[in-house]
N, C-alpha and C positions, 0 to 999 in steps of 0.2 A: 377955456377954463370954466370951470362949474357950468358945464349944460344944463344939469336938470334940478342941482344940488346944492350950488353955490360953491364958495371960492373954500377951500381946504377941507372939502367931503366927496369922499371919493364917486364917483360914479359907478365902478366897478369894484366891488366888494373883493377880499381873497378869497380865491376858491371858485368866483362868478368866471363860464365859460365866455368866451369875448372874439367879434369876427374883426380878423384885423381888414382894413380896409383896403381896397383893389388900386392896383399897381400905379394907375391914371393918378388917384388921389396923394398917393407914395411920391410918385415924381413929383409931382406938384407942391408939396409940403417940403419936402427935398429946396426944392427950388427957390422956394420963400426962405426959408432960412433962419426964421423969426422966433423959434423957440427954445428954450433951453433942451440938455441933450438932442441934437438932431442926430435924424436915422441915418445910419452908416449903408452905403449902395448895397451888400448885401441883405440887408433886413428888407429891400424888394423881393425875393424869391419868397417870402411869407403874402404876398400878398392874397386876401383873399381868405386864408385857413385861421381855423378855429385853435383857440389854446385858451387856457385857465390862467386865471391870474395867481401871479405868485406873490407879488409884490408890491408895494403902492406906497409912492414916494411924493410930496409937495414940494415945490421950488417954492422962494418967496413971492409974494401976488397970487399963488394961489394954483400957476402951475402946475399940472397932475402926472407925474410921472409913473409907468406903468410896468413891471418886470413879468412875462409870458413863462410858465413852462415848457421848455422844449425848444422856445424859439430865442434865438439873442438878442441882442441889445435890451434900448428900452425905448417905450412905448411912449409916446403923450397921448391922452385924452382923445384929440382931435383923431387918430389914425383908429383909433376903436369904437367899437357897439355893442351893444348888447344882444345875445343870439337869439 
């Protein structure tokens, strides 16, 4: 929640390109389980590739939810970077 920004400012802007994060870290956040929207097993074949943000959503606490063009589901914070 808020890496660089604080708690309800997005870190990735709409329209900012974004690397979604490799497969290892996917499973692993998978596993934990701890966040609002969790990643569905198919949003692992994204791992790794770039896409734009389309969409940017807060949970309450401050939770950063993230919608990708091109790719499905949605995104938290944690699985994303800046390219």
């Amino acid at each position: 929640m808020g890496k660089t920004k604080g708690l309800n400012k997005a870190e990735f802007e709409v329209g900012n390109e974004v690397r979604i994060a490799d497969r290892a870290f996917l499973e692993s956040f998978m596993e934990a389980g701890q966040y609002h929207n969790e990643l569905e097993p198919e949003q692992l074949e994204y791992a790794g590739r770039t896409a734009k943000v389309k969409e940017v959503s807060f949970f309450h606490g401050g939770d950063e939810i993230y919608t990708l063009e091109g790719v499905p589901g949605v995104w938290h914070e944690e699985c994303l970077a800046a390219v």
